[in-house]
C-alpha positions as CSV (number, residue, x, y, z in Angstrom):
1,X,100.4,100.6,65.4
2,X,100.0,101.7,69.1
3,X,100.0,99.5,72.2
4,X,96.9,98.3,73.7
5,X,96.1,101.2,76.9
6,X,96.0,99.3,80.3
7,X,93.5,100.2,82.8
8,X,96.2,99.8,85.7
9,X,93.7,100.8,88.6
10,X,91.2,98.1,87.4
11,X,93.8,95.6,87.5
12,X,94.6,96.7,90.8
13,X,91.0,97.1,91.9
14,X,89.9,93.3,91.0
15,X,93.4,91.7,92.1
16,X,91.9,88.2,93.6
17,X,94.7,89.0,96.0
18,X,94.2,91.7,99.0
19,X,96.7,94.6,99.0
20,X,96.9,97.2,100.9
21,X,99.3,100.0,99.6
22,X,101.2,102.3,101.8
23,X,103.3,105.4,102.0
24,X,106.9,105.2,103.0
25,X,105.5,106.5,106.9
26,X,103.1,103.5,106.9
27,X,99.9,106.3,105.6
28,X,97.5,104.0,103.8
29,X,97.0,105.4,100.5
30,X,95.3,102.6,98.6
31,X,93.1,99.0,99.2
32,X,91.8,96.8,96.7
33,X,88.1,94.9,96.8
34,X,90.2,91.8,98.2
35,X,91.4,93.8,100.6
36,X,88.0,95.5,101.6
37,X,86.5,91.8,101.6
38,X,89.0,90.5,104.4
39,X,89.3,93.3,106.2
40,X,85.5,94.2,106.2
41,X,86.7,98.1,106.4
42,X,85.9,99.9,103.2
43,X,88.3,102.2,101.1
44,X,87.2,105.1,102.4
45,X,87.8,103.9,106.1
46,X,91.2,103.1,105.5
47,X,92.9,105.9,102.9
48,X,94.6,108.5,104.6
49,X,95.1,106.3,108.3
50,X,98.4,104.9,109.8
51,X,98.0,101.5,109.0
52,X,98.7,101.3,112.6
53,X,95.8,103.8,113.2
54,X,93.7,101.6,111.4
55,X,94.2,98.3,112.6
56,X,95.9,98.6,115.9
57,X,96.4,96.2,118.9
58,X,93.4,94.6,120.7
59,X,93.5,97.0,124.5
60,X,92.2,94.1,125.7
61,X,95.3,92.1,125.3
62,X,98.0,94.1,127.2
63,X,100.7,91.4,125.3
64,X,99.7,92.2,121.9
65,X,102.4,92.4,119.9
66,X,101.2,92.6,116.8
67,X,102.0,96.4,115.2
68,X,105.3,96.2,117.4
69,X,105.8,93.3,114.7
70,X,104.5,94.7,111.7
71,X,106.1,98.0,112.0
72,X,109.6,96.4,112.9
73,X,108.2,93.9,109.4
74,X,108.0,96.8,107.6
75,X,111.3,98.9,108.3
76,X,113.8,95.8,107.6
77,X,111.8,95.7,104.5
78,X,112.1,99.4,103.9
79,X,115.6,99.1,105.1
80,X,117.2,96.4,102.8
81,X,114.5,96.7,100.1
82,X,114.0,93.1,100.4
83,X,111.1,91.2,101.5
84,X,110.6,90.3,105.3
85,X,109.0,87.2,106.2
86,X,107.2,87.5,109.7
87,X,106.2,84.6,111.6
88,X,102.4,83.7,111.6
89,X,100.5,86.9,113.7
90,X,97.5,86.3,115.7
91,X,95.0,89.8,115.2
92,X,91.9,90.5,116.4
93,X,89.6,92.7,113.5
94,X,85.8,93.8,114.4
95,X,83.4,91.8,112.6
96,X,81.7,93.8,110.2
97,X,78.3,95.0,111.2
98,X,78.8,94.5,114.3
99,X,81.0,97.2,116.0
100,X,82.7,97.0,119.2
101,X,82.8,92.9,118.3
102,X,86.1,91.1,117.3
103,X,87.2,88.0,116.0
104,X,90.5,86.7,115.7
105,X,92.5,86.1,112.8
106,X,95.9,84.5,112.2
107,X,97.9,85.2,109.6
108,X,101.3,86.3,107.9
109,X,102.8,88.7,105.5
């Protein structure tokens, strides 16, 4: 009797949870429909950008932090191959449909 096939990349697609999944260089390789939901940027905006590329800090807000964060997030994790909690991060995304307009978000990894 053989084992039941499993369609990993529709498991991955339909995730009720939004991932985004990344190269060891932070290259954004992969985004579920969670991910496409919250982010309002579709799969084929995002694949083969820096994540930083992709979502980087407001230049409106000379003290944004927020990639400095994520990307020293990101190498701990990479680092000790443990997870790395960040404290909750306060980011701006465009609202979809409606480009050059932002609205913050809050939020933690």
């Amino acid at each position: 009797m053989s084992e039941p096939q499993v369609d990993y990349v529709s498991v991955f697609q339909n995730l009720p949870v939004p991932i985004l999944l990344l190269t060891p260089d932070y290259l954004i390789i992969g985004a579920n429909s969670a991910y496409e939901n919250i982010s309002g940027k579709s799969r084929m905006e995002l694949i083969g950008r820096s994540v930083f590329e992709a979502f980087p800090d407001n230049p409106s807000e000379p003290g944004a932090t927020g990639t400095r964060n994520l990307s020293e997030s990101l190498r701990r994790a990479a680092e000790t191959g443990q997870r790395d909690v960040m404290a909750l991060q306060r980011y701006d995304v465009e609202v979809p449909g409606r480009p050059g307009s932002s609205r913050s978000v809050t939020g933690a990894r």
